[in-house]
C-alpha positions as CSV (number, residue, x, y, z in Angstrom):
1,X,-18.5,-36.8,-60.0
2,X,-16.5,-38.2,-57.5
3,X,-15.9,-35.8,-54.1
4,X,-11.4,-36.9,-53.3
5,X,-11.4,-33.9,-50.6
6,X,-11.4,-35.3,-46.9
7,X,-11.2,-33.4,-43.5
8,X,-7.8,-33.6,-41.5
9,X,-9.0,-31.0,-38.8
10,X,-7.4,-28.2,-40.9
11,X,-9.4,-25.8,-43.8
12,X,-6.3,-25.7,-46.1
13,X,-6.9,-24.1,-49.6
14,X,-9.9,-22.4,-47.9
15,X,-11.1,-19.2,-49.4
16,X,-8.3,-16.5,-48.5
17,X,-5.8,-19.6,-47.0
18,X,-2.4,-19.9,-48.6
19,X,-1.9,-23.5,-47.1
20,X,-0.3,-26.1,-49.8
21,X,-3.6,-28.2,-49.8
22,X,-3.3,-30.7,-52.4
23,X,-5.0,-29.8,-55.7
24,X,-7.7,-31.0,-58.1
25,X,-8.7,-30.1,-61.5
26,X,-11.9,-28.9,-63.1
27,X,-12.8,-29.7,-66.5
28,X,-15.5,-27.6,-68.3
29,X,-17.4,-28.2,-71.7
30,X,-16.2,-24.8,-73.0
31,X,-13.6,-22.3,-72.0
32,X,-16.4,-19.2,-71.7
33,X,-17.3,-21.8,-68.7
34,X,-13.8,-21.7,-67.5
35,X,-13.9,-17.5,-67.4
36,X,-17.4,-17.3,-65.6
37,X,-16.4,-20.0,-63.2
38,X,-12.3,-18.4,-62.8
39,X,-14.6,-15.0,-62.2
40,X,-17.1,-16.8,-59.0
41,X,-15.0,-18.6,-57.5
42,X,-12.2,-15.7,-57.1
43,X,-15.2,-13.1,-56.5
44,X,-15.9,-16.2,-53.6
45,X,-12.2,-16.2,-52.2
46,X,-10.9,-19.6,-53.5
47,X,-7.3,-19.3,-54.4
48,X,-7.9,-21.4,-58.2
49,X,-5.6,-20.9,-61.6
50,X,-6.4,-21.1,-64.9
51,X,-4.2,-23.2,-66.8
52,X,-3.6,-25.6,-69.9
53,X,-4.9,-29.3,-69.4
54,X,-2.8,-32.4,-69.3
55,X,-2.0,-33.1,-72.8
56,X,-4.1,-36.6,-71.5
57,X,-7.7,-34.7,-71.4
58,X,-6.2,-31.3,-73.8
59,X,-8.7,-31.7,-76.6
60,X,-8.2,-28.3,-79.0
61,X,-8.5,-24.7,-77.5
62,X,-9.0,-25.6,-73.3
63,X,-8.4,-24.4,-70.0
64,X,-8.7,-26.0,-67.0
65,X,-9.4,-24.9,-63.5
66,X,-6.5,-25.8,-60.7
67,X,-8.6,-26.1,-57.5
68,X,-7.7,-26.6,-53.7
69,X,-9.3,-30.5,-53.4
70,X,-10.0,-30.3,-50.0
71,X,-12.8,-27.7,-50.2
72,X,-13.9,-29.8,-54.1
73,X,-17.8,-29.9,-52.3
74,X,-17.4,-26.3,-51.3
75,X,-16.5,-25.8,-54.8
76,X,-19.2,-28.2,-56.3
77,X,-21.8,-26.5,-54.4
78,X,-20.6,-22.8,-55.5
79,X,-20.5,-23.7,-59.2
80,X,-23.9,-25.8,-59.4
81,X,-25.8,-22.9,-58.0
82,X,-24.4,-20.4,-60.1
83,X,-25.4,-22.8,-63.2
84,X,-22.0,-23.8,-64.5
85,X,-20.6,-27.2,-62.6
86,X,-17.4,-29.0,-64.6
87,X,-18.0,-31.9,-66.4
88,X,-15.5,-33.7,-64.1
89,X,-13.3,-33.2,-61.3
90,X,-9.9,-34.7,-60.7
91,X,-7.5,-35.3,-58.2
92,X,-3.8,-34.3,-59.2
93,X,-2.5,-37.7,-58.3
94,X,-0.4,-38.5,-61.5
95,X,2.7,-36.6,-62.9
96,X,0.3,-37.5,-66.4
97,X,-2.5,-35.0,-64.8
98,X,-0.1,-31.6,-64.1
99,X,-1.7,-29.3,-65.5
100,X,0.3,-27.0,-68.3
101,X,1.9,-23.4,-67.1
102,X,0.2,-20.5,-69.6
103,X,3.1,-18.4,-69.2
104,X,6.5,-18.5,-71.1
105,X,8.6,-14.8,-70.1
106,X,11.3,-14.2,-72.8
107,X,13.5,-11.0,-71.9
108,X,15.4,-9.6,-74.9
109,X,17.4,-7.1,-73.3
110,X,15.2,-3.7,-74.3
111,X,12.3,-6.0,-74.9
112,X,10.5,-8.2,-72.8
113,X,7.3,-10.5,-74.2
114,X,5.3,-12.8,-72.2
115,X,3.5,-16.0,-74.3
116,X,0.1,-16.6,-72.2
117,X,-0.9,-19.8,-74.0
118,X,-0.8,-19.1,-78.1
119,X,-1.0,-15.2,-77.3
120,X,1.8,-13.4,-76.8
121,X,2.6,-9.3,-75.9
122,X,5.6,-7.7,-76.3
123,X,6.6,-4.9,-74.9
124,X,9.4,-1.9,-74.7
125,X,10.2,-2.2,-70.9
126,X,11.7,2.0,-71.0
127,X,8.7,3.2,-72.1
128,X,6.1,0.7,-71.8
129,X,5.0,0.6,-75.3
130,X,2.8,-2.4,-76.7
131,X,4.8,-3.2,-79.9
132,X,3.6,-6.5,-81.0
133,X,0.3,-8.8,-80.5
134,X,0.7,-11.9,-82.5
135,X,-0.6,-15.8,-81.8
136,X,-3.6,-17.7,-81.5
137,X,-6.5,-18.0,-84.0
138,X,-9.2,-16.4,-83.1
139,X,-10.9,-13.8,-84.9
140,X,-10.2,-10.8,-82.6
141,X,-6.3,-11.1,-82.6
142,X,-6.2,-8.7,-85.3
143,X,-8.7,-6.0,-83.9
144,X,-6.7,-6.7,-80.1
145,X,-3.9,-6.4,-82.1
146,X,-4.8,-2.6,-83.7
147,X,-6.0,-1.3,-80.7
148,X,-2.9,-2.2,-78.7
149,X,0.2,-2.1,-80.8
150,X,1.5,1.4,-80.6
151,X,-0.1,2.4,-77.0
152,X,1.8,2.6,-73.9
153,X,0.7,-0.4,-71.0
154,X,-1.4,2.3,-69.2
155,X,-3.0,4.1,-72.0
156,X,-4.0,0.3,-74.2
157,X,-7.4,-1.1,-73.5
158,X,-8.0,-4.4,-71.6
159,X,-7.9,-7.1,-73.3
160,X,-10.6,-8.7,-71.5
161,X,-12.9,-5.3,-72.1
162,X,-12.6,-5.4,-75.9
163,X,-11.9,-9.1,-77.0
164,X,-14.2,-12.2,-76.4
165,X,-12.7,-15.0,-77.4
166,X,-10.1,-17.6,-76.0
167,X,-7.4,-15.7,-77.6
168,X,-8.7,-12.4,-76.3
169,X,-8.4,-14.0,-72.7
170,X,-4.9,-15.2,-73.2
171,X,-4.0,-11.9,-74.2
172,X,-5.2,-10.8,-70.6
173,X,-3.6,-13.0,-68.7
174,X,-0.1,-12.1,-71.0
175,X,-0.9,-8.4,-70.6
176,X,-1.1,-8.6,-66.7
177,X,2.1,-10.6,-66.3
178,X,3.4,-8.2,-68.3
179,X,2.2,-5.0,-66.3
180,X,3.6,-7.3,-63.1
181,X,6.8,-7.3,-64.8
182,X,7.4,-3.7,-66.1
């Protein structure tokens, strides 16, 4: 691993900052290593997103970590003593390493349905009523799908609380823009 971040007098991308530090990726060996790490480093302040890969390094069902570079050894440090450092981290310097937006918002009128990577949640925005879960692969997008559909936003479980795969993580992410939105 290679450290890109350098000192200019100025802790942009800091834990808490909002400055527009340039960014870096993080590339884990599985996406349950994307999750914990997501879960440490917001727990530790870092302002990181979760998103798609480059289609360059994408390489089946992965997630990468968006990072401020300028606090990379920070990061390094964090995630090595926690037991789960990336495999590799890269500076954002090519168009051909942007990382892929997870979120696709459709609004259809009385409907609204947000696609968080394969998963997507659709919802009736009067009432709040979960009345489709479809996407992805995984072997929980039925059960995620059962105890959802039918349920209002606030009365539907979690996702993240009763699904443990990829999918069910998507799902998350799609069911809080969705709360954001409604």
């Amino acid at each position: 691993m290679s450290f890109f971040g350098f000192f200019n007098g100025k802790r942009q991308g800091a834990p808490g900052d909002n400055g527009n530090a340039d960014r870096g990726i993080m590339v884990f060996e599985n996406t349950s290593e994307v999750i914990q790490a997501e879960n440490v480093l917001k727990r530790e302040g870092w302002e990181v997103r979760v998103m798609g890969p480059p289609p360059e390094i994408q390489s089946g069902c992965d997630l990468i970590i968006e990072f401020p570079l300028i606090e990379e050894l920070n990061i390094l440090r964090t995630l090595e003593g926690e037991g789960i450092p990336p495999l590799e981290m890269v500076s954002i310097t090519s168009p051909l390493l942007q990382p892929v937006d997870l979120f696709h918002v459709k609004d259809f009128g009385e409907y609204i349905m947000v696609r968080a990577a394969n998963m997507k949640l659709t919802v009736e925005k009067a009432t709040g009523n979960i009345v489709n879960v479809s996407g992805g692969g995984c072997p929980d997008v039925p059960y995620l799908a059962c105890e959802m559909v039918g349920k209002t936003l606030a009365d539907a479980p979690s996702p993240r609380e009763i699904g443990h795969t990829l999918c069910g993580y998507a799902l998350q992410l799609a069911y809080e823009e969705v709360k954001r939105r409604c």
